[in-house]
C-alpha positions in Angstrom: 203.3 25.1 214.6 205.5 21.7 215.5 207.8 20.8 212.8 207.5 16.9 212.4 209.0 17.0 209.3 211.8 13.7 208.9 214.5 16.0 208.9 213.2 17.5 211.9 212.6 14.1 213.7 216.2 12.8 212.7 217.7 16.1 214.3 215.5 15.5 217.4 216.9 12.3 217.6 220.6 12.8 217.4 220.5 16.1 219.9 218.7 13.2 222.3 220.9 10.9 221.6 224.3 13.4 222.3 223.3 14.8 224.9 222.2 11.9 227.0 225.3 10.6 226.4 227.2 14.2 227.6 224.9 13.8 230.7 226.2 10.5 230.8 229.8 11.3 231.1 228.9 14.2 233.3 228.0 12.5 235.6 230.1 9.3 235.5 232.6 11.6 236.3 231.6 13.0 239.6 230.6 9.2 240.8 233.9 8.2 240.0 235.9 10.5 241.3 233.9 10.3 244.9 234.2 6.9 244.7 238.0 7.4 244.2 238.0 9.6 247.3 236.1 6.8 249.6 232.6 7.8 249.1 230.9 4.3 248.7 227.5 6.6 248.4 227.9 6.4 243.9 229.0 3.1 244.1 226.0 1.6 246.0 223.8 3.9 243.8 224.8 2.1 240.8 226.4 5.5 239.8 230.1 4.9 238.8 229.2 3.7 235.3 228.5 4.6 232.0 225.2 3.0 231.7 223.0 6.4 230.6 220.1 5.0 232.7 222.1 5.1 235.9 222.3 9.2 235.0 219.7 9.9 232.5 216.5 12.3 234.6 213.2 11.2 233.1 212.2 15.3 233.0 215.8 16.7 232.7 217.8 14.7 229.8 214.0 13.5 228.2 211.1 15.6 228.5 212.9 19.2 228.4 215.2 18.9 225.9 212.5 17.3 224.1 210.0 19.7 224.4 212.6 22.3 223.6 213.6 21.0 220.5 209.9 21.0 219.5 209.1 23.9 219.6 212.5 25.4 218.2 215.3 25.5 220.2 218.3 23.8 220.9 217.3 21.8 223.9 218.8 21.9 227.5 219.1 19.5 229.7 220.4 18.1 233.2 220.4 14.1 234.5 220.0 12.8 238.2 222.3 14.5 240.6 225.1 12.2 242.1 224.4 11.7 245.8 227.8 12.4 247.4 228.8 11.7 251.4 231.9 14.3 251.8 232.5 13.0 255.6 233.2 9.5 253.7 236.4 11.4 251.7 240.0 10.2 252.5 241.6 12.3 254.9 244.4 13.7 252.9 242.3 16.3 251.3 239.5 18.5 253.2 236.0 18.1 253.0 235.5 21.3 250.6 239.1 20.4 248.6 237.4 17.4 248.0 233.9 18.3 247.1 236.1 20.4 244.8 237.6 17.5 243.0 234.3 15.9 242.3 232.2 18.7 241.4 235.3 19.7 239.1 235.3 16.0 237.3 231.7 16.7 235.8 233.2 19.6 233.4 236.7 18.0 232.9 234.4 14.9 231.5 232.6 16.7 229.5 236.7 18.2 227.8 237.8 14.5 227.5 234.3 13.9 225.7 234.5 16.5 223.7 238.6 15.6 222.8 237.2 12.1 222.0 235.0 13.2 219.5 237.6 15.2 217.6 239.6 12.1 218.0 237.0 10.4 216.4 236.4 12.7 213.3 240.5 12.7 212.4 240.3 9.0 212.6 236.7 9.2 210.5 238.4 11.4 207.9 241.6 9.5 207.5 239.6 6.3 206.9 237.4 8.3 204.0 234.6 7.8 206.4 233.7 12.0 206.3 234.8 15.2 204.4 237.3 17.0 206.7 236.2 20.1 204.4 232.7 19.8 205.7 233.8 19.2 209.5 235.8 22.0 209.0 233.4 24.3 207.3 230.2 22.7 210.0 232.8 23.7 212.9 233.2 27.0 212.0 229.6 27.6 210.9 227.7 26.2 213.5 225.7 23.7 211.7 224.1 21.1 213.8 222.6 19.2 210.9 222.4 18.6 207.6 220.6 15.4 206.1 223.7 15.1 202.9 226.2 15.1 206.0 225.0 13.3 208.7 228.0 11.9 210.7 229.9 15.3 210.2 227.0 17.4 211.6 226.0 15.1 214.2 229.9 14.8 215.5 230.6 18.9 215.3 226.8 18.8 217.3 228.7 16.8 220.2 231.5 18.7 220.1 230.1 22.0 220.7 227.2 20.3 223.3 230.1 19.2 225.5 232.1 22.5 225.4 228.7 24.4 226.4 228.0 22.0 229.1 231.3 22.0 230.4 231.4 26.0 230.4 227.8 26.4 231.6 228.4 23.8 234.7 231.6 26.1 235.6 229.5 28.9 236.2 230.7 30.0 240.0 226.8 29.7 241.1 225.2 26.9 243.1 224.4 24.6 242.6 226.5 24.1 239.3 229.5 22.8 239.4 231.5 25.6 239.4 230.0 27.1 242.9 231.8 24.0 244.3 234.7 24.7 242.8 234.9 28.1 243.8 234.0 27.3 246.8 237.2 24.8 247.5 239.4 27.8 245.9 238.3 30.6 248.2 240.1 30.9 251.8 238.5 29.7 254.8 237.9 32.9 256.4 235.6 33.5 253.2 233.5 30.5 253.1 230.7 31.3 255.5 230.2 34.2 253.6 230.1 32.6 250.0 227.8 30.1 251.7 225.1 32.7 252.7 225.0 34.3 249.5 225.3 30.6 247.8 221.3 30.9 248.2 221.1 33.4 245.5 222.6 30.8 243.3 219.7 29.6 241.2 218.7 33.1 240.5 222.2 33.6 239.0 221.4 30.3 237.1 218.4 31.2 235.6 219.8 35.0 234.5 222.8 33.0 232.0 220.0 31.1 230.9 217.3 33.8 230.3 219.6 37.2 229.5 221.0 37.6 226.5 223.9 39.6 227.1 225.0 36.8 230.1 224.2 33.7 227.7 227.1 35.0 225.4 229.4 34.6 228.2 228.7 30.8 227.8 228.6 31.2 224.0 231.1 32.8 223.0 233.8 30.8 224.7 231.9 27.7 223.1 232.4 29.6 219.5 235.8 30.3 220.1 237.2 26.6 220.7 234.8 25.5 217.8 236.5 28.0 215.4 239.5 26.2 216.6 238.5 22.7 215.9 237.5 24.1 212.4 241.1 24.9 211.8 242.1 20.8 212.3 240.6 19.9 209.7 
């Protein structure tokens, strides 16, 4: 059965909330760093922005998550893809070294997000807005929400959403992030070969997403900075 209880509904709520705004940043970060390379593509899109309806998916940062959270978990979620026109890219990098760059600002936005919101909760806890104790103590727990704590749970949420995300996209598979960036590491004599077997890539998506034993390669990274940010507090 659905749980539509208030404290459900208010949890709901604030994982929509984060993580359209960790979608947001996401992918503000790959429009803006194409559009710092010459690609006029995000910038005619109405990409480089911070506006979350310029990146939030209808289905992917809505519906899913949503549906997700419904029915008991977590929630996932993706927003629109950022059209990029590589040929457009200043000279003074290669077309892969740059695609590089850009698919490599997605997860490095989701780090500064994640370092803002720790920012954030210092400056929260020296104004006697929240209980370092129970940032501490939500950090290292993994609580995502708890009605007595509100701000603390709903910050440590964003904090650990952001690290996920940002581990998660550098997966070397396309078409995350990190196949890019793998991609733009490997030497050029290897290329054509990464790019046949980068067809494979959403099959090695869906297996971190569906088997157990590869999800705790995403999560236990995650765990490991949260037990640090439980130990700044």
């Amino acid at each position: 059965m659905v749980d539509l209880s208030p404290d459900k509904i208010v949890m709901i709520v604030q994982m929509l909330v984060t993580l359209i705004l960790s979608v947001c940043v996401h992918e503000f970060g790959h429009a803006w760093v194409a559009a710092k390379l010459g690609d006029k593509t995000p910038v005619l899109q109405g990409r480089v922005t911070l506006n979350p309806l310029a990146h939030a998916d209808p289905v992917g940062t809505v519906a899913f998550p949503l549906i997700g959270a419904l029915f008991g978990g977590a929630g996932f979620g993706w927003g629109k893809p950022v059209m990029v026109h590589p040929p457009s890219f200043t000279k003074r990098f290669t077309m892969r070294t740059g695609h590089m760059f850009v698919a490599l600002a997605g997860p490095a936005m989701n780090l500064i997000f994640a370092a803002f919101l720790i920012a954030l909760a210092f400056a929260l806890a020296q104004a006697g807005v929240i209980e370092p104790e129970i940032m501490s103590q939500a950090a290292g727990r993994g609580v995502y929400f708890d009605r007595t704590y509100p701000i603390e749970t709903a910050l440590v949420f964003g904090i650990y959403l952001n690290f996920i995300l940002m581990i998660f996209n550098l997966i070397p598979a396309h078409p995350l992030d990190g196949g890019a960036v793998l991609e733009g590491l490997l030497p050029a004599k290897a290329v054509p070969k990464y790019r046949e077997l980068s067809v494979y890539g959403p099959f090695v998506l869906m297996a971190f997403i569906f088997i157990e034993p590869l999800r705790v390669v995403i999560g236990w990274p995650a765990e490991q900075l949260m037990t640090l940010v439980s130990m700044m507090f």
